[in-house]
GUTIVEX-813489 format. One record per atom (N, C-alpha, C): atom name; residue in three letters; x, y, z. Coordinates in Angstrom, 3 decimals. Layout:
# GUTIVEX-813489
[site CA,Ala,[X,Y,Z]];
...
# end
This chain:
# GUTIVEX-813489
[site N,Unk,[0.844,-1.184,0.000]];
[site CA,Unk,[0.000,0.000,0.000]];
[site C,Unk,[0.880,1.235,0.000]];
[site N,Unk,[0.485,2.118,-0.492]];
[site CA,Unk,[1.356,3.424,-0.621]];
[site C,Unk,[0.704,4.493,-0.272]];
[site N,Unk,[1.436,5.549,0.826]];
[site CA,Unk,[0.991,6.268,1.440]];
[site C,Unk,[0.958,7.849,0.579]];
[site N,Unk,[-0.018,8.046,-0.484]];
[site CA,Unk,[-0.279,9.409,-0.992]];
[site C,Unk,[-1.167,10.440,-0.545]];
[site N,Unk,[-0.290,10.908,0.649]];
[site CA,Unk,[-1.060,11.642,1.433]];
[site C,Unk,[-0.561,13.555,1.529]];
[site N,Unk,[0.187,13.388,0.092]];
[site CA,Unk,[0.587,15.090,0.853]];
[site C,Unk,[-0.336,15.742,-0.074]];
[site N,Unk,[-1.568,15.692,-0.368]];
[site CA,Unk,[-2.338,16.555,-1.020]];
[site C,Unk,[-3.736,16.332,0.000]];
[site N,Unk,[-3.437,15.590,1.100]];
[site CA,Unk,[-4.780,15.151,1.741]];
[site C,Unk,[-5.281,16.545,2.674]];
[site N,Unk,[-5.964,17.314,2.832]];
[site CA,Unk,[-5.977,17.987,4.359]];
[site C,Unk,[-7.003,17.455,5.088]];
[site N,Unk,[-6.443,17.416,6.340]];
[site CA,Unk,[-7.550,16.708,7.317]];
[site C,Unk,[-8.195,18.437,8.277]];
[site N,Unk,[-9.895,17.969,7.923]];
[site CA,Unk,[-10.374,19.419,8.719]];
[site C,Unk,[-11.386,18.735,10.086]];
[site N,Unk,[-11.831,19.792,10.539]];
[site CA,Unk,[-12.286,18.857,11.476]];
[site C,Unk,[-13.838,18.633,11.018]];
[site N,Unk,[-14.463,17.857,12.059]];
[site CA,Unk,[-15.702,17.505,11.447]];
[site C,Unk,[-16.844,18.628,11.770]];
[site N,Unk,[-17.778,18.498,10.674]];
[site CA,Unk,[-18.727,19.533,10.280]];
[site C,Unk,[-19.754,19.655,11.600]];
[site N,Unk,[-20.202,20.651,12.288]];
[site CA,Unk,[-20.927,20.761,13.030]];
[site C,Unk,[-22.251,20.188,13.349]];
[site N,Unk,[-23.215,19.456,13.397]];
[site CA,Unk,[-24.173,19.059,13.489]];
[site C,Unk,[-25.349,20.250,14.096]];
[site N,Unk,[-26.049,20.218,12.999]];
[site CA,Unk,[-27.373,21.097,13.048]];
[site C,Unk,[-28.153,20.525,14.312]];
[site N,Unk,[-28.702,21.427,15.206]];
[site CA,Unk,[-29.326,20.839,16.377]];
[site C,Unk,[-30.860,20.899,15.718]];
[site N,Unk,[-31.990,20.347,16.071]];
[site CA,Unk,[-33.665,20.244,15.754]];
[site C,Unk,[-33.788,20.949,14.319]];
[site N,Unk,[-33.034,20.385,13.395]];
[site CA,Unk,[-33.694,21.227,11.685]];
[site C,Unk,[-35.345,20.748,11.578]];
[site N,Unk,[-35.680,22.079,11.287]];
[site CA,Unk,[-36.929,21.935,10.950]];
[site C,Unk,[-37.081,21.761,9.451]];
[site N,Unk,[-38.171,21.843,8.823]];
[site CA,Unk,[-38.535,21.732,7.636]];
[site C,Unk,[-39.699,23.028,7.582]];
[site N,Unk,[-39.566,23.718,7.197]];
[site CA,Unk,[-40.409,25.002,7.278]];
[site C,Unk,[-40.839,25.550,5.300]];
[site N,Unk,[-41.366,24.689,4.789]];
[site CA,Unk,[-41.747,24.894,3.785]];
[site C,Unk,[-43.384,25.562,3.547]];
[site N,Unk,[-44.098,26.093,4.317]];
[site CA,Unk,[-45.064,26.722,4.036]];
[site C,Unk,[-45.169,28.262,3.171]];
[site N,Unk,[-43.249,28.703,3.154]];
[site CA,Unk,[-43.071,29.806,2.695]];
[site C,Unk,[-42.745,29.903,1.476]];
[site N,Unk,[-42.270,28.618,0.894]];
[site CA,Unk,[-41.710,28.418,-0.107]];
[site C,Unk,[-42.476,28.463,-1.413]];
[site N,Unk,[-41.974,29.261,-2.285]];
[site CA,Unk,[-42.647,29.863,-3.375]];
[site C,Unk,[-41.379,29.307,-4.324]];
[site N,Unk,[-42.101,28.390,-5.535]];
[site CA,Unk,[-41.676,28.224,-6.768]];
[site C,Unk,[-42.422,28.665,-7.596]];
[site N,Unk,[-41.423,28.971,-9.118]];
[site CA,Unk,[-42.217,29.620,-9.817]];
[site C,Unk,[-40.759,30.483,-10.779]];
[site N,Unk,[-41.306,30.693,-11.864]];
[site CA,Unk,[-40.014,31.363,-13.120]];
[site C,Unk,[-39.997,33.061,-12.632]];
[site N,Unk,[-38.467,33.390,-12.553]];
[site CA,Unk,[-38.645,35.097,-12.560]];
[site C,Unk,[-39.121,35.578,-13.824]];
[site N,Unk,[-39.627,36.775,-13.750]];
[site CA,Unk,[-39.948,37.713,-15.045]];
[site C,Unk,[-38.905,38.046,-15.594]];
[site N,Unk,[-37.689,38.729,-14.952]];
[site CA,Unk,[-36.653,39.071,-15.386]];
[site C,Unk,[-35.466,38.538,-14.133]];
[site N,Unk,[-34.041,38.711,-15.028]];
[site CA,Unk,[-32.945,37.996,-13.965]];
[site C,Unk,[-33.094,38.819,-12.895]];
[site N,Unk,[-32.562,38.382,-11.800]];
[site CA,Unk,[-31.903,38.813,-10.612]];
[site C,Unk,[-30.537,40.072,-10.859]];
[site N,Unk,[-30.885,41.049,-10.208]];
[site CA,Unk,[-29.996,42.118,-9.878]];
[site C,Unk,[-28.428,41.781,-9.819]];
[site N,Unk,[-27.304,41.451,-10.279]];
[site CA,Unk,[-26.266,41.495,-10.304]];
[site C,Unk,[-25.164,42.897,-9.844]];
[site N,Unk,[-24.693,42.224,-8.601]];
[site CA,Unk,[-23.926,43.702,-7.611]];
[site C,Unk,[-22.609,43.722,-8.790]];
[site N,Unk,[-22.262,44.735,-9.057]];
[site CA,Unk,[-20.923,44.954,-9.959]];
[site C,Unk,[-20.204,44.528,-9.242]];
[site N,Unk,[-19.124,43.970,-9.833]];
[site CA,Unk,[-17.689,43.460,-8.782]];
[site C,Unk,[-16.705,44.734,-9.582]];
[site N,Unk,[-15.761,45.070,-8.704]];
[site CA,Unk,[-15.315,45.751,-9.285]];
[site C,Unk,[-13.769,45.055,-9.109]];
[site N,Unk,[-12.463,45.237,-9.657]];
[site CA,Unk,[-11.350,44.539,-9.795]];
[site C,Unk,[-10.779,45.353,-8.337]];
[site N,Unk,[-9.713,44.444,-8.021]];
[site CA,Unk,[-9.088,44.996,-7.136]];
[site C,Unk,[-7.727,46.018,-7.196]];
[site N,Unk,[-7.670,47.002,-6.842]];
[site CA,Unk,[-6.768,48.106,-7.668]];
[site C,Unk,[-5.327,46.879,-7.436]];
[site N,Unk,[-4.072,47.663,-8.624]];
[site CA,Unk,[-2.940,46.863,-8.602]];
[site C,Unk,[-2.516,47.270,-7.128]];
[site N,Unk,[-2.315,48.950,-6.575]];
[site CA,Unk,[-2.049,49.160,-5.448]];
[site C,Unk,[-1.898,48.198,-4.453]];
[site N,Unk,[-2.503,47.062,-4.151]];
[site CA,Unk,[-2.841,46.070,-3.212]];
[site C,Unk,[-1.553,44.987,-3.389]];
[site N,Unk,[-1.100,44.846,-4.342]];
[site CA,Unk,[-0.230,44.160,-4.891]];
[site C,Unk,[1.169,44.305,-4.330]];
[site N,Unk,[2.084,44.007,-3.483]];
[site CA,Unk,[3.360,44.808,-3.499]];
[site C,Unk,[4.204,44.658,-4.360]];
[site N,Unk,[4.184,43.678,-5.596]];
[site CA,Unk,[5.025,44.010,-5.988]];
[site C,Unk,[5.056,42.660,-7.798]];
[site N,Unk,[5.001,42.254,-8.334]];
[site CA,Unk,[4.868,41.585,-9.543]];
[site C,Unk,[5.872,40.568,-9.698]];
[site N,Unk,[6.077,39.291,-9.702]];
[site CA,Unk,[7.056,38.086,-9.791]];
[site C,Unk,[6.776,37.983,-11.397]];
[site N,Unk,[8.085,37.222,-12.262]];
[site CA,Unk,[7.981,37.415,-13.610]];
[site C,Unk,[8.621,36.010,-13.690]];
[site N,Unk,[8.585,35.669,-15.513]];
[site CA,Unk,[9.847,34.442,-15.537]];
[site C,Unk,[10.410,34.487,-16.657]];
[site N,Unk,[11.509,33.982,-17.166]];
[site CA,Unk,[11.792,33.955,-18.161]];
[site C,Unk,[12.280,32.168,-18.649]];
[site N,Unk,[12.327,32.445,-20.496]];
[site CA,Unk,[12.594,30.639,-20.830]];
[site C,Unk,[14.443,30.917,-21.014]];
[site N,Unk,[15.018,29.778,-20.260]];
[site CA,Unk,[16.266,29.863,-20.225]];
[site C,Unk,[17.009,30.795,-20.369]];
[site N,Unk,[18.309,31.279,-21.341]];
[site CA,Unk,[18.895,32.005,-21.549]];
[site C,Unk,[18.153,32.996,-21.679]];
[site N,Unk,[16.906,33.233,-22.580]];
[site CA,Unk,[15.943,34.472,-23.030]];
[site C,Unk,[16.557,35.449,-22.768]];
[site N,Unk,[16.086,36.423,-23.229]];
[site CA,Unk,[16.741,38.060,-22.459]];
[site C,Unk,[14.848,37.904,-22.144]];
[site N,Unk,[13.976,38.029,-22.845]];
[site CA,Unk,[12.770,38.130,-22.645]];
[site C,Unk,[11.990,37.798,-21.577]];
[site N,Unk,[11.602,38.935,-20.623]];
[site CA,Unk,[10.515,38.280,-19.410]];
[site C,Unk,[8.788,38.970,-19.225]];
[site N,Unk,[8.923,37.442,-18.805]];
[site CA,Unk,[7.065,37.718,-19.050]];
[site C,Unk,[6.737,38.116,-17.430]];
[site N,Unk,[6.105,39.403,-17.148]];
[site CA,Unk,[4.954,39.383,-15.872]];
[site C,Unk,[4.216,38.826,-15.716]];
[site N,Unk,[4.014,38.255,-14.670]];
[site CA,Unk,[2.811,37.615,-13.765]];
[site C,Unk,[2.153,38.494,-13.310]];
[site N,Unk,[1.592,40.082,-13.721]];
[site CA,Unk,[0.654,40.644,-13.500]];
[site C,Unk,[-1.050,39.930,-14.225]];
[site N,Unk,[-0.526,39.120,-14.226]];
[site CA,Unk,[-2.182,38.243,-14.501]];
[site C,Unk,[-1.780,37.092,-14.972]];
[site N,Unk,[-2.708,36.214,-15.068]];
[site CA,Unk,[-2.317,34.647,-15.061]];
[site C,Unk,[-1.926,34.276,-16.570]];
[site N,Unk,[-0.853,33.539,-16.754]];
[site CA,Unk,[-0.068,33.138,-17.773]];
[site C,Unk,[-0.515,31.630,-18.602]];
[site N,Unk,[-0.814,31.337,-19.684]];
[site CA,Unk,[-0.698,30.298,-20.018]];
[site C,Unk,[0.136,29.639,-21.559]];
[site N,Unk,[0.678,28.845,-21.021]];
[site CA,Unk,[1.896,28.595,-22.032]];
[site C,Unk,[1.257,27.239,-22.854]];
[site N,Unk,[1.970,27.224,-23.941]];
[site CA,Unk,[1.707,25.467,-24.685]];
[site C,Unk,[2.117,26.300,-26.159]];
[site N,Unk,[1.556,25.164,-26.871]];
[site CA,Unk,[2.250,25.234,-28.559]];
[site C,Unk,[1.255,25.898,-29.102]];
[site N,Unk,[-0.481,26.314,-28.783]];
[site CA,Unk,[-1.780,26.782,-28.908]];
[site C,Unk,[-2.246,27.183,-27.925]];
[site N,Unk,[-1.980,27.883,-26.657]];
[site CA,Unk,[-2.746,28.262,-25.715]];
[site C,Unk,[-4.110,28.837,-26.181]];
[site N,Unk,[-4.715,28.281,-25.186]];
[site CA,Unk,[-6.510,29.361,-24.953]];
[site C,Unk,[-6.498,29.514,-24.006]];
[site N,Unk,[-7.708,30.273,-23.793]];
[site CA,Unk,[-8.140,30.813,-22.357]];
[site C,Unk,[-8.854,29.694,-22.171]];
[site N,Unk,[-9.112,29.502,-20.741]];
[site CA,Unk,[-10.488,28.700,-20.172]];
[site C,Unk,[-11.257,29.502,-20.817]];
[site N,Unk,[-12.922,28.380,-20.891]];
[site CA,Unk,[-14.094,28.865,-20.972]];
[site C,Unk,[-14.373,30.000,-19.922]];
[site N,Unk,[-14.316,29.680,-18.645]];
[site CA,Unk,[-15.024,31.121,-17.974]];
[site C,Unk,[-13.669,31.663,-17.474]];
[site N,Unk,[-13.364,32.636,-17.308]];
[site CA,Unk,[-12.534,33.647,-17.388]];
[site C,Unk,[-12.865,34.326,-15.417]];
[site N,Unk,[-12.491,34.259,-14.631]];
[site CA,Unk,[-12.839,34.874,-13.563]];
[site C,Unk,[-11.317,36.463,-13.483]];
[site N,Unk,[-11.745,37.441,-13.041]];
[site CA,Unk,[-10.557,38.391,-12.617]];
[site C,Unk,[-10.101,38.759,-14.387]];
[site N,Unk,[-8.823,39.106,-14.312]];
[site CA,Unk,[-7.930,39.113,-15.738]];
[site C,Unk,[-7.821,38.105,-16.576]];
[site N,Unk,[-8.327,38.673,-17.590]];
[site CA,Unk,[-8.207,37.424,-18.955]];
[site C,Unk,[-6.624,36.959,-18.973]];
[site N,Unk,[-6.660,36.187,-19.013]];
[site CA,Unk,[-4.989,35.387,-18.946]];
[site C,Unk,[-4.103,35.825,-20.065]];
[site N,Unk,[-2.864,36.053,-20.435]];
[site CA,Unk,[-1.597,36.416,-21.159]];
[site C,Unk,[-1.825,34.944,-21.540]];
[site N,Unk,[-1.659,34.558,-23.169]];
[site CA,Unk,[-1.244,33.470,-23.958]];
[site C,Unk,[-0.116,33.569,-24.010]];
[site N,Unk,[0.962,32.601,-24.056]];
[site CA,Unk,[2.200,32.340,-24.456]];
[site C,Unk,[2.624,30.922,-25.349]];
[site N,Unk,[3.149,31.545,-26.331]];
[site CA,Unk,[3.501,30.249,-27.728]];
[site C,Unk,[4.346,29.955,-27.235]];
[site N,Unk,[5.043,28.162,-26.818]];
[site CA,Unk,[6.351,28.116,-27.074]];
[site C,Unk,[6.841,27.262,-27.900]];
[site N,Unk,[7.460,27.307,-28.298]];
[site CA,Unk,[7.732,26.010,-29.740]];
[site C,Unk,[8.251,24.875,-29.386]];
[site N,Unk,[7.928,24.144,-30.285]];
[site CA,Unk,[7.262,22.549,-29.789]];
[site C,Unk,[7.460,21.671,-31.281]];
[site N,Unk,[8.543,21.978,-31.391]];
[site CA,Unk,[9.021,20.953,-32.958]];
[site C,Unk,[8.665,19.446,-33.011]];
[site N,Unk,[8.813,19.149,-31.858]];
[site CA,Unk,[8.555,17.340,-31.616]];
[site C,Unk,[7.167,17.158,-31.099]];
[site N,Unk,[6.498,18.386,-30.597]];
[site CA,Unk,[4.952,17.741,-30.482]];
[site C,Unk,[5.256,18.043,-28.626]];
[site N,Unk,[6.356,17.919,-28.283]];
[site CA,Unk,[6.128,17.547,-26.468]];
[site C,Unk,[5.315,18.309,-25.843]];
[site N,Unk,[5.060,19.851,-26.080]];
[site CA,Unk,[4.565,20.618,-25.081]];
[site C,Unk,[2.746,20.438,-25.516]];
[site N,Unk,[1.783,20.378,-24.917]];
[site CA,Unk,[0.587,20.347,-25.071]];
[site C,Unk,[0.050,21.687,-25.779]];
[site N,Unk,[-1.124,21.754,-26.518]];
[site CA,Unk,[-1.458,22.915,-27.084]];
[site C,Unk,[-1.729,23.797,-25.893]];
[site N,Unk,[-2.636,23.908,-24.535]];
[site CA,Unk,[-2.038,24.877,-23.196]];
[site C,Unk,[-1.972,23.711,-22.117]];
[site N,Unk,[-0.655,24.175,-21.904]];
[site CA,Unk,[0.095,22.635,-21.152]];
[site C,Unk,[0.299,23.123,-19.604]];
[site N,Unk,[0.710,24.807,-19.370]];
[site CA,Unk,[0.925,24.853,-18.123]];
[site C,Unk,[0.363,26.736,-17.731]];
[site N,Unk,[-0.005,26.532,-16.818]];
[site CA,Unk,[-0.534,28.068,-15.800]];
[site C,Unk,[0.604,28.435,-15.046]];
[site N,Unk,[0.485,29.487,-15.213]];
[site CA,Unk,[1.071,30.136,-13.777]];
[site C,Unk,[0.813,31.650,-13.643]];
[site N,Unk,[0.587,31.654,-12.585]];
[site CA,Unk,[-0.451,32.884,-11.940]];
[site C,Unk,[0.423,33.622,-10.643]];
[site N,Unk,[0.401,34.831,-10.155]];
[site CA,Unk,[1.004,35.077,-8.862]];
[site C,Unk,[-0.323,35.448,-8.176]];
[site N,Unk,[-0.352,34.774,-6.884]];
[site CA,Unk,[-1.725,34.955,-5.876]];
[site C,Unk,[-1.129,35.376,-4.832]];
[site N,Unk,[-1.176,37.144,-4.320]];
[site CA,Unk,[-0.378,37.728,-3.809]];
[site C,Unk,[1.022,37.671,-3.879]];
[site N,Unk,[1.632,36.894,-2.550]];
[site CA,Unk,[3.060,36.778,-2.656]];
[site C,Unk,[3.540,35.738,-2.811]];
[site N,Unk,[2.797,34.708,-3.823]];
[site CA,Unk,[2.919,33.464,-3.972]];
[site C,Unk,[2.996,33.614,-5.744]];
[site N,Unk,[4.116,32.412,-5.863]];
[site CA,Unk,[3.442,32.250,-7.475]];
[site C,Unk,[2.932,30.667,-7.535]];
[site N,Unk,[2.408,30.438,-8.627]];
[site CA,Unk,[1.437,29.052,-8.174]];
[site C,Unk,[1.587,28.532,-9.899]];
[site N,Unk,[2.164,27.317,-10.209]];
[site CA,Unk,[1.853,26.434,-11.397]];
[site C,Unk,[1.606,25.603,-11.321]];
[site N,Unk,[0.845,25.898,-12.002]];
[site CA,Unk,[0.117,24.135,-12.585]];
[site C,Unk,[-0.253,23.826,-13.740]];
[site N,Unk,[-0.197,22.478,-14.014]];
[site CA,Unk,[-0.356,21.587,-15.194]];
[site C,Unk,[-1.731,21.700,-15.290]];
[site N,Unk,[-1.909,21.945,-16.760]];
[site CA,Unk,[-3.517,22.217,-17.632]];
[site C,Unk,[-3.382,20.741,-18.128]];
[site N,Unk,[-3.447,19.584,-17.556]];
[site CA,Unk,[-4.005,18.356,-17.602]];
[site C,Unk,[-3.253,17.606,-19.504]];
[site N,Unk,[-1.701,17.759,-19.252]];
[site CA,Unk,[-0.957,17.790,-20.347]];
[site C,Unk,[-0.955,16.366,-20.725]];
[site N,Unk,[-0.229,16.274,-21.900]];
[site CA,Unk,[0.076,14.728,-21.760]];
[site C,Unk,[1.297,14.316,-21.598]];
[site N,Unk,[2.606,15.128,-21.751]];
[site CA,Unk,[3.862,14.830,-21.156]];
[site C,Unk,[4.053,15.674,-20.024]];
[site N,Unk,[3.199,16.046,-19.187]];
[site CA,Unk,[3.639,16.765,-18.170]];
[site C,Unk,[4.594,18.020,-17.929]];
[site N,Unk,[4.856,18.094,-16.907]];
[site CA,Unk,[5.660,19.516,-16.436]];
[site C,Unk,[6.868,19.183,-15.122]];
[site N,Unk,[7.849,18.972,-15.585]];
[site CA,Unk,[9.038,18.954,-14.295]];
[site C,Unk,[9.181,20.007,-13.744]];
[site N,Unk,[8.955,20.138,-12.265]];
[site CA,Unk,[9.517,21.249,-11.336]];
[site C,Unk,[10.398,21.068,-10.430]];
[site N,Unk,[11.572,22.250,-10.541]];
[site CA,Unk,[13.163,21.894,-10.113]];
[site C,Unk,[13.140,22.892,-8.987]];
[site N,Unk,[12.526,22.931,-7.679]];
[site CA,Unk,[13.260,23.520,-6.912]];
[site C,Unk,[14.499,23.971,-6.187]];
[site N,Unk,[14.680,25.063,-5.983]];
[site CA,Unk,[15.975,24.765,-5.357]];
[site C,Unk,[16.454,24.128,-4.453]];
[site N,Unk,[17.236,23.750,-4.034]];
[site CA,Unk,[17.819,22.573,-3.474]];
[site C,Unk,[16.817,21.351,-3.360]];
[site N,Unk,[15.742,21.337,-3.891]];
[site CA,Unk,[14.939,19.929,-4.067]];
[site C,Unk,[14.945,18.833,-5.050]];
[site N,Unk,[14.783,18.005,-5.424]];
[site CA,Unk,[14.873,17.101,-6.210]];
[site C,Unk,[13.701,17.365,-7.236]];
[site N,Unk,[13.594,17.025,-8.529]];
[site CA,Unk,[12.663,17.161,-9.478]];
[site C,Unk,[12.057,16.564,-9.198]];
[site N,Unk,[10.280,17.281,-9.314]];
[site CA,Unk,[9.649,16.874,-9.205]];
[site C,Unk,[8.671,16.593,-10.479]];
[site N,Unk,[7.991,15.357,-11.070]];
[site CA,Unk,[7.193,16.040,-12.328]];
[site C,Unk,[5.846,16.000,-11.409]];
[site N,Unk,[4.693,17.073,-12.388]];
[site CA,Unk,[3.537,17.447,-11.370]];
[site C,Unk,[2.055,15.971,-12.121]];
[site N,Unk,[1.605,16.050,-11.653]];
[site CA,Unk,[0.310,15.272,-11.937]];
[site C,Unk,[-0.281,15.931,-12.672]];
[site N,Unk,[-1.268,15.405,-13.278]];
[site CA,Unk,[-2.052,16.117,-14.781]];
[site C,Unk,[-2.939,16.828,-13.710]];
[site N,Unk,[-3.276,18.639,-14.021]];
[site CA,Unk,[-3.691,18.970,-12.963]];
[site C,Unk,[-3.366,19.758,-11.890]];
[site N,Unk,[-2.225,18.717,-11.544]];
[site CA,Unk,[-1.905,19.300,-10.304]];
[site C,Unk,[-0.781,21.273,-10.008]];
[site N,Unk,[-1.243,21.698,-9.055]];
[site CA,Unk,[-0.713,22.890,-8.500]];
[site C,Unk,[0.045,22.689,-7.369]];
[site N,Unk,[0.967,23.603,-7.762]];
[site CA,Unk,[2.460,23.824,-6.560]];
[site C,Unk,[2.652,25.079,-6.342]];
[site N,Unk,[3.343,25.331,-5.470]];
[site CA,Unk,[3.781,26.537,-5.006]];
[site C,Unk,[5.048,26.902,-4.880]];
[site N,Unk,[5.843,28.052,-6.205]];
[site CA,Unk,[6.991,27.694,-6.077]];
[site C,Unk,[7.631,29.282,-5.659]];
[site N,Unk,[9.033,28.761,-5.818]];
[site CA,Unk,[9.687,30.390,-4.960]];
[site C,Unk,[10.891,30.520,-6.443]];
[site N,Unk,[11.079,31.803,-6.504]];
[site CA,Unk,[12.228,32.426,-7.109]];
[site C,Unk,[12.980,31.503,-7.451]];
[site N,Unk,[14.289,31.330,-8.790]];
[site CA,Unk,[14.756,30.473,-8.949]];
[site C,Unk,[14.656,29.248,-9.702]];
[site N,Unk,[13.496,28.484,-9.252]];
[site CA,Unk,[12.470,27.439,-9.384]];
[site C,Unk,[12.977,27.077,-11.167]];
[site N,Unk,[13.000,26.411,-11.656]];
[site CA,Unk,[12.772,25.848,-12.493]];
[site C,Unk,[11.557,25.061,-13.436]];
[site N,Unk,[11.168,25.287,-14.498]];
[site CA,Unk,[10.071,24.384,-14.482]];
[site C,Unk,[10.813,24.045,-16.310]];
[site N,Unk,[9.989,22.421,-16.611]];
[site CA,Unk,[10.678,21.984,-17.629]];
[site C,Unk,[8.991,21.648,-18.558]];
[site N,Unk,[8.958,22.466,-19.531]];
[site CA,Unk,[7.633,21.653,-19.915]];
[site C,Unk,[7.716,20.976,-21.503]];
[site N,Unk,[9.311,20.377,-21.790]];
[site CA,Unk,[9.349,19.800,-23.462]];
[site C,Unk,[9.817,20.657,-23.909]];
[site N,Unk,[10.506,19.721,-25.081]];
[site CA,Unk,[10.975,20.366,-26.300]];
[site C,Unk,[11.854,21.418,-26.286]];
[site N,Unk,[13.117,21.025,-24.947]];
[site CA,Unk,[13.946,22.291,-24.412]];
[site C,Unk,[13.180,23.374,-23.743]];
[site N,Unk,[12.049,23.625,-23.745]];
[site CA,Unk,[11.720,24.961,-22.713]];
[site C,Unk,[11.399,24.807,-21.540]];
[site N,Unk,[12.391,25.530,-20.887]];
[site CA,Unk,[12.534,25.363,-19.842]];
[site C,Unk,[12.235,26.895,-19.094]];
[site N,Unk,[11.902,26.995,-18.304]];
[site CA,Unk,[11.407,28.763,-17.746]];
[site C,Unk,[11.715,28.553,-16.007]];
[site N,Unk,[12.042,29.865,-15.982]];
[site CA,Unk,[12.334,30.096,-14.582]];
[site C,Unk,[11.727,30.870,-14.045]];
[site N,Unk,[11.626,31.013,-12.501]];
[site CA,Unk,[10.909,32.280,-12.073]];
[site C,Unk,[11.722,33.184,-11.685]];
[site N,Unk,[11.819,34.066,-11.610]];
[site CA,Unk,[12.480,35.250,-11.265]];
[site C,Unk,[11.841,35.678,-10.073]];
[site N,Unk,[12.639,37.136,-9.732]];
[site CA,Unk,[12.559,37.375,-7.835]];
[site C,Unk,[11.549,38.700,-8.364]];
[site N,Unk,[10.863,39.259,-7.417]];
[site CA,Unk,[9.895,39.672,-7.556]];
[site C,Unk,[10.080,41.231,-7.827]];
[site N,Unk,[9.788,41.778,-8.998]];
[site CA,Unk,[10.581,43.610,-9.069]];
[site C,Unk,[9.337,44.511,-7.873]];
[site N,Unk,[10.108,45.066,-7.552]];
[site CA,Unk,[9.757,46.002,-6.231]];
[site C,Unk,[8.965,47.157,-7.353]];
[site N,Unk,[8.106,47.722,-7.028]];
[site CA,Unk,[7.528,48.733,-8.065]];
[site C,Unk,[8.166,50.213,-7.278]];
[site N,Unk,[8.961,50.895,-8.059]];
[site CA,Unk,[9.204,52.014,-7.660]];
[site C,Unk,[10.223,52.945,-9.035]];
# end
């Protein structure tokens, strides 16, 4: 048996409702005339942000911001629903086919940057520093720091960079 437990969290158990009633005498079904009122969301200013983590592919001189979520492959799209900032597409070339048409995310969520595999079919190696490679699960999200390495085919390889201070 094999113990795959570092994605498990244990919470505690759910509270138990004391005497639920069933109070349906109020209950009204039936079609609206028109939709429901929608409160505007409004974005959250960059201000809030301290500061923007970026990466670049190997040697590159070229770096991409993580001022909104990134998605890389040989054809990136956006997801169907789009929540916050429409995501930055990124082409990377893919002569042998390895990298998936959008193979990998990466997003900064505050002072975190976060990748993950868009459910590829050769996956995504992540090289922390001083850690051993890891490749990620179709899917799966990590949390990585400056440095970091990530390998997604066909030589491209991208790094993260340290976070530019805005000033």
């Amino acid at each position: 048996m094999v113990d795959d437990l570092d994605d498990t969290v244990i919470v505690p158990p759910r509270a138990e409702v004391i005497n639920p009633v069933a109070d349906l005498e109020d209950t009204v079904v039936g079609v609206r005339d028109r939709p429901a009122p929608v409160a505007p969301v409004s974005p959250s200013p960059p201000s809030l942000v301290p500061g923007c983590y970026s990466f670049r592919f190997g040697d590159r001189s070229e770096v991409v911001a993580l001022d909104r979520p990134v998605y890389l492959g040989r054809r990136p799209s956006p997801p169907r629903v789009i929540a916050g900032d429409a995501p930055r597409l990124v082409v990377v070339p893919s002569p042998l086919r390895e990298v998936s048409a959008t193979h990998l995310e990466i997003r900064q969520l505050g002072a975190s940057v976060i990748v993950t595999d868009l459910r590829s079919t050769n996956g995504s190696i992540v090289m922390l520093p001083g850690s051993v490679p890891r490749k990620l699960r179709q899917g799966e999200s990590v949390v990585v720091s400056p440095g970091t390495l990530v390998d997604i085919g066909d030589e491209n390889v991208l790094q993260i960079l340290p976070m530019q201070r805005p000033g």
